[in-house]
Every structure is written in C-alpha cells, then in structure tokens.
C-alpha positions as CSV (number, residue, x, y, z in Angstrom):
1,X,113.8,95.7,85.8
2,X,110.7,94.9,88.2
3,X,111.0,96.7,91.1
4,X,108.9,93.8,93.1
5,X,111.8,91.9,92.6
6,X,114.9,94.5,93.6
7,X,113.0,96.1,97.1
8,X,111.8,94.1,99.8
9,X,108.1,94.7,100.3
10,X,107.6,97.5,103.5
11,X,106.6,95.6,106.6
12,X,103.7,96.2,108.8
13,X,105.4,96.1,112.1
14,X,108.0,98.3,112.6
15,X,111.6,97.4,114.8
16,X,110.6,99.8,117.0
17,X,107.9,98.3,119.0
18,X,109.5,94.8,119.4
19,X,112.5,96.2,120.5
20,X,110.4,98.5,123.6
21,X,108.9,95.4,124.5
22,X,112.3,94.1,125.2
23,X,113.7,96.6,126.7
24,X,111.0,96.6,128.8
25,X,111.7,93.3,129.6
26,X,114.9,93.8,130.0
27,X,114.1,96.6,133.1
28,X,111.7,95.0,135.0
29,X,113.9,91.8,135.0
30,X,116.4,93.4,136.8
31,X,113.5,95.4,139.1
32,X,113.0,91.7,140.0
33,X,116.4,90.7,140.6
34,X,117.2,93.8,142.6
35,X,114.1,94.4,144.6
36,X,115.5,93.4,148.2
37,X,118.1,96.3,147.0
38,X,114.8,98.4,146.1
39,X,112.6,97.1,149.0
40,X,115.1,97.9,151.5
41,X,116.6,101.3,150.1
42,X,112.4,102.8,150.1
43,X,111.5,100.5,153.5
44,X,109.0,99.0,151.6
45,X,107.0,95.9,153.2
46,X,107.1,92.8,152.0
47,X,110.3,90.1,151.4
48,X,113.5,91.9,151.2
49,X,114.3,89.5,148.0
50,X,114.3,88.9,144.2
51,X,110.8,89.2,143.1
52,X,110.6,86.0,141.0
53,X,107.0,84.6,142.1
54,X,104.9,83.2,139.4
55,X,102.4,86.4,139.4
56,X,105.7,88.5,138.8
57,X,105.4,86.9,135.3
58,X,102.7,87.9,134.8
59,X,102.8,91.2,135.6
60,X,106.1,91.5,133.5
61,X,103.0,90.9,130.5
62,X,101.8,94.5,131.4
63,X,105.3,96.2,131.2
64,X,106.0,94.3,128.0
65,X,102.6,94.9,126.6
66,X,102.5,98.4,127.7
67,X,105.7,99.6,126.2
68,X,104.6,98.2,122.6
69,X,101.8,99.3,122.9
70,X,103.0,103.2,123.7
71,X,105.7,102.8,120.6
72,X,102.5,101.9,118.5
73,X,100.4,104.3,118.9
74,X,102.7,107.2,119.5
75,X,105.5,106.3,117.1
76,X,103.7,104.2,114.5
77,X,100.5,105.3,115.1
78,X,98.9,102.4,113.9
79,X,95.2,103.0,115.2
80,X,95.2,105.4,112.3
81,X,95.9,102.7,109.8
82,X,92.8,101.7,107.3
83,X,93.7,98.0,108.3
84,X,92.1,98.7,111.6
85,X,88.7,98.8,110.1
86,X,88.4,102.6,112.4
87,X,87.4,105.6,111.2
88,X,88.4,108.0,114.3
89,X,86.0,111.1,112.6
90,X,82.8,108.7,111.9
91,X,82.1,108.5,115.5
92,X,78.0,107.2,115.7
93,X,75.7,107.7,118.7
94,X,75.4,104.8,120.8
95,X,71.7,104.6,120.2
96,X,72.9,103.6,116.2
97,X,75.0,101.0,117.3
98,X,73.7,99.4,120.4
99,X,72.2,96.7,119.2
100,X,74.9,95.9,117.0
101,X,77.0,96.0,120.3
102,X,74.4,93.9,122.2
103,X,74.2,91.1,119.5
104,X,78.5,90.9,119.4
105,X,78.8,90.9,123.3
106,X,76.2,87.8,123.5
107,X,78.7,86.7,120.7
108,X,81.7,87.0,123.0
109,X,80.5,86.6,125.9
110,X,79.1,82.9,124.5
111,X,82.9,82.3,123.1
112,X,84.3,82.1,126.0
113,X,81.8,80.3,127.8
114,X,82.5,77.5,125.2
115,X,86.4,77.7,125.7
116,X,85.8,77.9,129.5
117,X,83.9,74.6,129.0
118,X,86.6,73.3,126.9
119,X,88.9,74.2,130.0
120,X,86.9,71.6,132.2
121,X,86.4,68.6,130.5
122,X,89.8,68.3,129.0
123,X,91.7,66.9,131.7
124,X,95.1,68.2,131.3
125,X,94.2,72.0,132.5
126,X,94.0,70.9,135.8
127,X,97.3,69.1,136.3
128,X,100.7,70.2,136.3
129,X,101.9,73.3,134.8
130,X,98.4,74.0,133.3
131,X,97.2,74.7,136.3
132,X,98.8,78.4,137.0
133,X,97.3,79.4,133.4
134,X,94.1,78.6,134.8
135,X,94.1,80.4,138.2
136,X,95.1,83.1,136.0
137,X,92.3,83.5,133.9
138,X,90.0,82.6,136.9
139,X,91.5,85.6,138.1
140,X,91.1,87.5,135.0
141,X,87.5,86.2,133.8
142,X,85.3,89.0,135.8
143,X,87.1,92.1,134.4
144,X,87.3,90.7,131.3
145,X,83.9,89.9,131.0
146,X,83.2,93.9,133.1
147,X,85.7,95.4,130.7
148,X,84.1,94.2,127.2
149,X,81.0,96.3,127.9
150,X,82.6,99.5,127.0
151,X,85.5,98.6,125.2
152,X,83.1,97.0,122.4
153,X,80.3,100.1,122.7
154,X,83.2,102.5,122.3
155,X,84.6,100.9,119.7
156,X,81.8,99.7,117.4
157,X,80.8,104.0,117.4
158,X,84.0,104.1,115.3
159,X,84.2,101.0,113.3
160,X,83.5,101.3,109.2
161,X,82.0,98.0,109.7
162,X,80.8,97.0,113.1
163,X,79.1,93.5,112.0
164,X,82.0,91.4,112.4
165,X,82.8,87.7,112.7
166,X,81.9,88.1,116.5
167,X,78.6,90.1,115.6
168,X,77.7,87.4,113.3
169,X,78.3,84.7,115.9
170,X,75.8,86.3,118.3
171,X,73.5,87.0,115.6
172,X,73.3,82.9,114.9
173,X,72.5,82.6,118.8
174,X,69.8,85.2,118.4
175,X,68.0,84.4,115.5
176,X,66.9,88.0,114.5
177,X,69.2,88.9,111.7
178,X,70.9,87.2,108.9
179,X,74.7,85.8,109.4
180,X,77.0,84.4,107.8
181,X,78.6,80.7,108.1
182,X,82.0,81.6,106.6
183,X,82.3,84.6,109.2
184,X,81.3,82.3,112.1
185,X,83.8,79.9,111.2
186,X,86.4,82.6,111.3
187,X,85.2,84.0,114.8
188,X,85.8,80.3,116.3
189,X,89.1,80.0,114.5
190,X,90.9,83.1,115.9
191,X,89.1,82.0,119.2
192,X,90.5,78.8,119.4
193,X,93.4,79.8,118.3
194,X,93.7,82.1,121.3
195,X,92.1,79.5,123.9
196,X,94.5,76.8,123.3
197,X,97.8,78.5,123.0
198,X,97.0,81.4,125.3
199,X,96.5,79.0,128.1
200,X,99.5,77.4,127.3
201,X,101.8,80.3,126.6
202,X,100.3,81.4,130.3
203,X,101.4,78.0,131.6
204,X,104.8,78.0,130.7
205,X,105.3,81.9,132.2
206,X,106.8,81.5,135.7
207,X,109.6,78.4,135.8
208,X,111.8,80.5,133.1
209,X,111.4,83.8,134.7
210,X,112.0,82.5,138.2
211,X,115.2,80.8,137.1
212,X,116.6,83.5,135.4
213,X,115.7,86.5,138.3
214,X,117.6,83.8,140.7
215,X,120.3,83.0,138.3
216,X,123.6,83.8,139.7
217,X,125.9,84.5,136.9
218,X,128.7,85.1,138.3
219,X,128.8,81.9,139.9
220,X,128.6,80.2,136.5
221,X,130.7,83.1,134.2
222,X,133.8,80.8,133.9
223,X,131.3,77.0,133.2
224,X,130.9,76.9,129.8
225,X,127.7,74.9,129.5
226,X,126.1,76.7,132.7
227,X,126.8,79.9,131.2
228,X,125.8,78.7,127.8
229,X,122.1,76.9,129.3
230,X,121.4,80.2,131.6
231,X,121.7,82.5,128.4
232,X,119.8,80.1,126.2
233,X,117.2,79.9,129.2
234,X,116.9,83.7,129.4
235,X,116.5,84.2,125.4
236,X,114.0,81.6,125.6
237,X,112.2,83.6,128.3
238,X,112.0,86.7,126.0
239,X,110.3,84.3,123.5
240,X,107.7,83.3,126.1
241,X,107.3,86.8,127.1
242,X,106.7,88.5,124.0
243,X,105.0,85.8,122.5
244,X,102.4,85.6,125.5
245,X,101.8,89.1,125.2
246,X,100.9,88.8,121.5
247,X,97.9,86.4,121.8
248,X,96.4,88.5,124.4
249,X,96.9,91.9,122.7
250,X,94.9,91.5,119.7
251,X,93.0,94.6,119.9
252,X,91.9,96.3,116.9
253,X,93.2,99.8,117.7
254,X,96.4,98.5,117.7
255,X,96.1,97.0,114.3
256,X,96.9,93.6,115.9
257,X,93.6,91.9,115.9
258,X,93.6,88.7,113.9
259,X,92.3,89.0,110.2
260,X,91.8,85.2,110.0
261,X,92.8,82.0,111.4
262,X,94.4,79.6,109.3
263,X,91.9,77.6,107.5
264,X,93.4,74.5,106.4
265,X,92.9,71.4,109.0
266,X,96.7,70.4,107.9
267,X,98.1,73.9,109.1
268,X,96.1,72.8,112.7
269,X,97.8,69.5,112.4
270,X,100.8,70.0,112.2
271,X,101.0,73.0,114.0
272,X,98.9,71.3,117.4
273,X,101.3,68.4,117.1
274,X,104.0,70.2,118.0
275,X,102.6,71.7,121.3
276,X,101.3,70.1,124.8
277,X,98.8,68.0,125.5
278,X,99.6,66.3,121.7
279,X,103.1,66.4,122.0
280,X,103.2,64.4,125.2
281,X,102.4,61.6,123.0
282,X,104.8,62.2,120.1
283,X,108.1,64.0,120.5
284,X,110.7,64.2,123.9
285,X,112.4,61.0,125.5
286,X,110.6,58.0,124.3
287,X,107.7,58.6,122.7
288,X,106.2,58.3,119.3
289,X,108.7,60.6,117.7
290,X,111.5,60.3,120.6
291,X,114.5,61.6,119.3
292,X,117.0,61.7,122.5
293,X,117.2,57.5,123.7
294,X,120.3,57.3,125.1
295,X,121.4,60.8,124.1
296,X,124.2,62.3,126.1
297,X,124.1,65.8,124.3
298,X,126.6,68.5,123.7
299,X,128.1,68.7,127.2
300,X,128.5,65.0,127.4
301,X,130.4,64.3,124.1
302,X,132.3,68.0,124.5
303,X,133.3,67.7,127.9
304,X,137.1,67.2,127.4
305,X,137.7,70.0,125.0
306,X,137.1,73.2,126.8
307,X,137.1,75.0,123.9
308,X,135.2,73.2,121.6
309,X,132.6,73.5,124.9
310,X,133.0,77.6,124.4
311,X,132.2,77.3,120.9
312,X,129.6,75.1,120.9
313,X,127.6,77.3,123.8
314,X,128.1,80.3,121.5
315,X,126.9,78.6,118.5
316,X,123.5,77.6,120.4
317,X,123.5,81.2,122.4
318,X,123.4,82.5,118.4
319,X,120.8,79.5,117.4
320,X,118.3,80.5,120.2
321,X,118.9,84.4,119.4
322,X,117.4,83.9,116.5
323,X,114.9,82.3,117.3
324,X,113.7,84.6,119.9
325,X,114.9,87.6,117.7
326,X,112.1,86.1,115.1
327,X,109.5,86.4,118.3
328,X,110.1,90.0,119.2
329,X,110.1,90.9,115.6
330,X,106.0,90.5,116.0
331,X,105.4,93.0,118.1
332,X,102.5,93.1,119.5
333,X,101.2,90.3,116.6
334,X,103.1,87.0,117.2
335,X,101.1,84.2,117.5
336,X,100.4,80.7,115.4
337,X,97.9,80.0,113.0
338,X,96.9,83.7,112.3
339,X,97.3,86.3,109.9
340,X,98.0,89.8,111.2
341,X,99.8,91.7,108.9
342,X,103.0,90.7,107.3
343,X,106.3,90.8,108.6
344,X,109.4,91.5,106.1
345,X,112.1,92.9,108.7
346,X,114.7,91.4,111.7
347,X,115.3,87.6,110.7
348,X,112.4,87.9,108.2
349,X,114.8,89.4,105.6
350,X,116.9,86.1,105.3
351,X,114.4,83.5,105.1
352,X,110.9,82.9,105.5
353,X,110.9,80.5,108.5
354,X,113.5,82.0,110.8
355,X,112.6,80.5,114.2
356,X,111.3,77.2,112.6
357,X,114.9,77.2,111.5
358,X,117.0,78.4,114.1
359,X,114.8,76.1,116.0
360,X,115.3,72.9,114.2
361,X,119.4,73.5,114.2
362,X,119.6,73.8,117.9
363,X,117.8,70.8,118.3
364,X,119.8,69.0,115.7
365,X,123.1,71.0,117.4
366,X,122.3,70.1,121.4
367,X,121.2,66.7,120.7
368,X,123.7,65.1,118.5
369,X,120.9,62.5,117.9
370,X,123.3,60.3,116.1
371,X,125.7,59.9,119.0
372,X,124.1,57.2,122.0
373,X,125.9,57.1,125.1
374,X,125.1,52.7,124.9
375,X,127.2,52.4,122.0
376,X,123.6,51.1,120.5
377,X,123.4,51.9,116.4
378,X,119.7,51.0,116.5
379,X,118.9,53.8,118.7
380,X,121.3,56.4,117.1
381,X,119.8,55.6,113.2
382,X,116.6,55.9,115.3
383,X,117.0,59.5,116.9
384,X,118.6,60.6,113.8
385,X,115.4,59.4,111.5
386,X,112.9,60.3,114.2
387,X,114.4,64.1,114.5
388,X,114.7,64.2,110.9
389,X,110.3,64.0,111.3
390,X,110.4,66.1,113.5
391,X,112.2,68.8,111.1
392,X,109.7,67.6,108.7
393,X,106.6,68.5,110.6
394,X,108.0,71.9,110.9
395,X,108.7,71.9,107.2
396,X,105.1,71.1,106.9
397,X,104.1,73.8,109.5
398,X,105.4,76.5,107.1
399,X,104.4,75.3,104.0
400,X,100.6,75.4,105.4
401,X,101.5,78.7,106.7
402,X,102.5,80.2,103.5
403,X,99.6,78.7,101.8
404,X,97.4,80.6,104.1
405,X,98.6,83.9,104.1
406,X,99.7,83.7,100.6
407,X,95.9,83.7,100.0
408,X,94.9,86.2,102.1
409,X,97.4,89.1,101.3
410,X,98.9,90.3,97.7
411,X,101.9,91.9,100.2
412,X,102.9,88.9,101.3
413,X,102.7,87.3,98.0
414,X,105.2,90.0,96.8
415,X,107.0,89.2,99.7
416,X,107.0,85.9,99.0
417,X,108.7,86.6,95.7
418,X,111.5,88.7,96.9
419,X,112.6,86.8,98.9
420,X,112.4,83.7,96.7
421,X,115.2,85.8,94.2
422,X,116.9,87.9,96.8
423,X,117.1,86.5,100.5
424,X,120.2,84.3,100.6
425,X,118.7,81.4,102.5
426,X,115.5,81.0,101.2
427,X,117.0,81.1,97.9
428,X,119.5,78.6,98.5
429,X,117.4,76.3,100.1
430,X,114.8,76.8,97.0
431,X,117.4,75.9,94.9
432,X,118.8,72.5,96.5
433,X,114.6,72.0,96.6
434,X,115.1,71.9,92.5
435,X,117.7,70.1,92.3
436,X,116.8,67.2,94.8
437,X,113.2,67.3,92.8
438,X,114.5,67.1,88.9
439,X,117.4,65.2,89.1
C-alpha cells in the first residue's frame, strides 16, 4: 500500500508553539484583569484598575509573540531548519556583504515608504477604528526603520543566499546590478499582503480585549446568551491576537518569513472582499451581499426555551473554538494570501478549510437567515440566497488558496491527497462534490 496515502504528511509547525502563545495569552489577560489587585498589593503608581487600555493590546503582541517565539527556537529550533535559507557556520565579513545589505535596505526602506503613502491617500485609515492601527505604527515607524540596519547586516552574513526579493527590489531603484521582475513582484506581494491586513488586524486589537478584561462573568454565569456572546467574544480575541502577531513575526530565523504571496488576482479577490474597506460595500446589514434584513437571530427565535438557548450557545462556543483553534494552530505563521510552510495538525487533520468552515456554520447557526422578524418571505429567500454567496466566496477563497500552495510545495500536495482519502470531512464533502457534479 502507498504509504502517502495511510500517514498524514509531518507538519511544519509544531502544537507546541501555538499553544505557548495562548497560554501566554491566557496569563497576561488575567495580569490585566487583576492588576488593581497587583497595583495595590506592590504600591505601584498608576490606576488601581483592570488594565484594558488599547496599548495593553498591544503589548499583549509581545507576550504572545515572545512565548512562540521562545518554544521555536528552544523546542523546535527552527532557525536551524534549511527552509530558513541560514547557514549559522557560513558566517561572511561584513565588508562581503555590505553592499548586498545596502542595496536590500534601500529596498525596504522604499517598501514602506510606498505603503506609508498608501496609508495617506486612502481615506479610510484615518477614520474610525483605523485610526489606533495608525498611531501605532506612527509609533513604531522610527525603530523599525533604526532596527533594520542591523538586523539585515547580521543576517545577510549568514544567509546561503542574501540577494533576495527585497535585494532585487532595491537593486531596480539603483540601477547597478541585474534584477529580476518575477522576484520584485514577489517582494511587493508579501508586502502588501502585510500592509493591508496588518493595519487592519492592529485596528481591530483593543474593543475585544477591553470587553473581555472588563467582563464580569459572574454577573452573566446563569444568562445563557450573555455567557454564550462573552465566550464567543473572548475566543474571537485569541484569533485576533495570535493572528496579529503572525503578520508581524515573519522573520526568517524563525522560519516564518513568507516564501510567496499568492499570485493569482482571484485569490486577492475574493480574499479582499471579505475584509474592511471592501466589505463595507458588500456583506453586514444591508448592503450588496446583506444577509441579516430583518434578522432577529438565535436569542430572538430561542428565547422561550431555556434550554434549547443552552444548547445553542454551546453549539456556537464549539463553532468559534474552532475557528480560533485553526488560528493558534499557525503559530507564529498565520496570515492570508501567503505560503509559509504547511500545516497538517490541530483542525487541519479533519479538513482543509477549518476556520472557513467553522466560520461559515456560525454565521449560518447565529443568523437563522431564513427566519425575518416582519413575517416578510422576500427578505428571508433573500438573506438565505445572499449568505449562501457569502459561503461561496469563502468556497472560492480556498479553492485559490489550494491552487497556490499546491504549486508551490510537493508536501502540501501530499497533504492534499491524504486528506482527500483519509480526513472524514474533506472526504465527505469531496464526495457529495461528485455526486452533485455527475449526476
């Protein structure tokens, strides 16, 4: 028998360092909650009060981001990986690489000028929730810009091959030395990648994390649908949190740089649709693609059957896990549009698509689309056709996916494979795909 087809293909992220990040997470939260308790037990100045500002969310990045980061390199020891393009014992003299250095810092330092310039004429970074992301990287601009001097000297002394898709952006701007078009195509693809949904994973940071370091749970233990909306809230904040951290950690020693943007314009569109400024204009209330009109939701049409109201809480509380269970399972490498690896453990050994799944059933599950509170069967066909797009789009969001990285790694074509013949789900689902296309 092939063995391809009996054992799952090894993954490149390990349990382990999703798992620190969230306990991590899990600690400094309740620093946050506690730290009147704290302040006033060590008289230290300051608020004696939860610590749920919006800079506290940020900071929670670091305590995330540092744990993973420890389990990687002292349990996984990824920097020692041949993916990393390193080679610790080849350490060069500066003088050999230099210029090499000089010609990809005029690179990066030109790449974010161009993002920063995207930042000011689009209009909806300075309104709203968009905003914050950009006071934060204000903030953050000088010692990023300080910091990349000898982060990129150090490393390009160790690199097999230092010319990278950033070196072959600034050696376009300079003129001296040949480049290549395909490797500055991929420099401004994982760039933009990390412009746009950085800024907006930065954005959304501080109204979950302030609502759940306020949250008082006892007050809402015995409310069904309180208790239920705080826990989905909080799971949701792990998502945020983990995720944000993985489109600002893509550092090469930690094996989580991105290999390559997705390079199909359909994988963009459909993936930018589904995120802010775009989806303003297509999904929520009553837009384009509004799928709650007259929606009264789970609570509404549950409200008499307290127990039906338990189950139904759970059944999203499980919905949402997964979905945020399918975030921490990257690591230090979650983020859209990229390749960085392949992942083949936590939610990934039952389907393919876990969070655009789980996803797609708790809105399906909370919204009820097909019940209207007006009694109106115009607007219930409506929502139930217009979410039935939406789950469509994310269809479409994986299938570009897959296309991508099944061209860019044989592992993840193996993967794909396995768990065509062996992952419950995805085999199901392939087969009902078979059935609905030859009969």
């Amino acid at each position: 028998m092939n063995t391809a087809s009996t054992r799952r293909p090894a993954s490149d992220i390990s349990a382990g360092v999703g798992l620190s990040g969230l306990v991590a997470l899990a600690a400094w939260i309740l620093v946050c909650r506690n730290w009147g308790t704290i302040a006033e037990t060590f008289a230290l100045p300051g608020p004696r009060a939860p610590m749920s500002g919006a800079y506290a969310s940020v900071a929670t990045l670091f305590f995330t981001g540092g744990a993973m980061t420890a389990w990687s390199l002292l349990v996984d020891k990824v920097h020692r990986r041949p993916s990393t393009g390193i080679d610790w014992s080849r350490r060069r003299p500066l003088s050999e690489t230099l210029d090499i250095s000089i010609t990809k810092l005029t690179g990066l330092w030109m790449t974010w000028a161009g993002i920063a310039c995207f930042y000011f004429i689009c209009r909806w970074y300075w309104d709203g929730q968009y905003l914050f992301a950009m006071d934060v990287l204000s903030v953050a601009a000088g010692p990023l810009f300080v910091l990349s001097v000898p982060y990129v000297l150090w490393l390009d002394r160790v690199m097999v091959e230092p010319r990278d898709a950033s070196w072959h952006f600034g050696a376009m701007l300079i003129g001296r030395e040949p480049w290549s078009a395909e490797e500055v195509k991929k420099h401004w693809r994982a760039w933009a990648i990390k412009g746009f949904f950085g800024a907006f994973m930065i954005s959304i940071l501080p109204g979950g994390f302030a609502n759940i370091v306020n949250a008082d749970f006892g007050a809402i233990a015995r409310n069904p649908v309180d208790l239920g909306s705080m826990t989905i809230e909080g799971l949701f904040l792990i998502d945020v949190q983990i995720g944000t951290v993985g489109y600002l950690f893509t550092f090469r020693p930690l094996d989580a740089h991105i290999r390559s943007g997705n390079p199909f314009l359909a994988g963009w569109v459909a993936a930018l649709i589904c995120y802010p400024p775009f989806v303003w204009g297509t999904m929520g209330n009553a837009n384009v693609l509004g799928y709650e009109v007259n929606t009264g939701g789970w609570a509404h049409w549950m409200a008499a059957y307290n127990v039906l109201l338990w189950g139904w809480a759970a059944m999203m509380v499980v919905l949402t896990a997964i979905y945020a269970w399918a975030t921490f399972a990257f690591g230090l490498r979650f983020s859209n549009l990229t390749y960085r690896g392949v992942l083949t453990n936590g939610p990934y050994r039952f389907t393919r698509h876990p969070a655009y799944l789980s996803k797609n059933l708790f809105w399906w599950t909370s919204t009820l689309p097909f019940l209207v509170t007006n009694g109106s069967w115009t607007d219930a066909i409506r929502n139930t056709v217009l979410l039935g797009v939406v789950s469509g789009i994310y269809y479409w969001r994986a299938r570009t996916e897959e296309a991508h990285l099944l061209a860019e790694d044989p592992k993840y074509r193996e993967y794909y494979d396995w768990m065509g013949e062996n992952a419950f789900i995805t085999r199901s689902l392939g087969k009902i795909g078979q059935k609905l296309k030859f009969k």
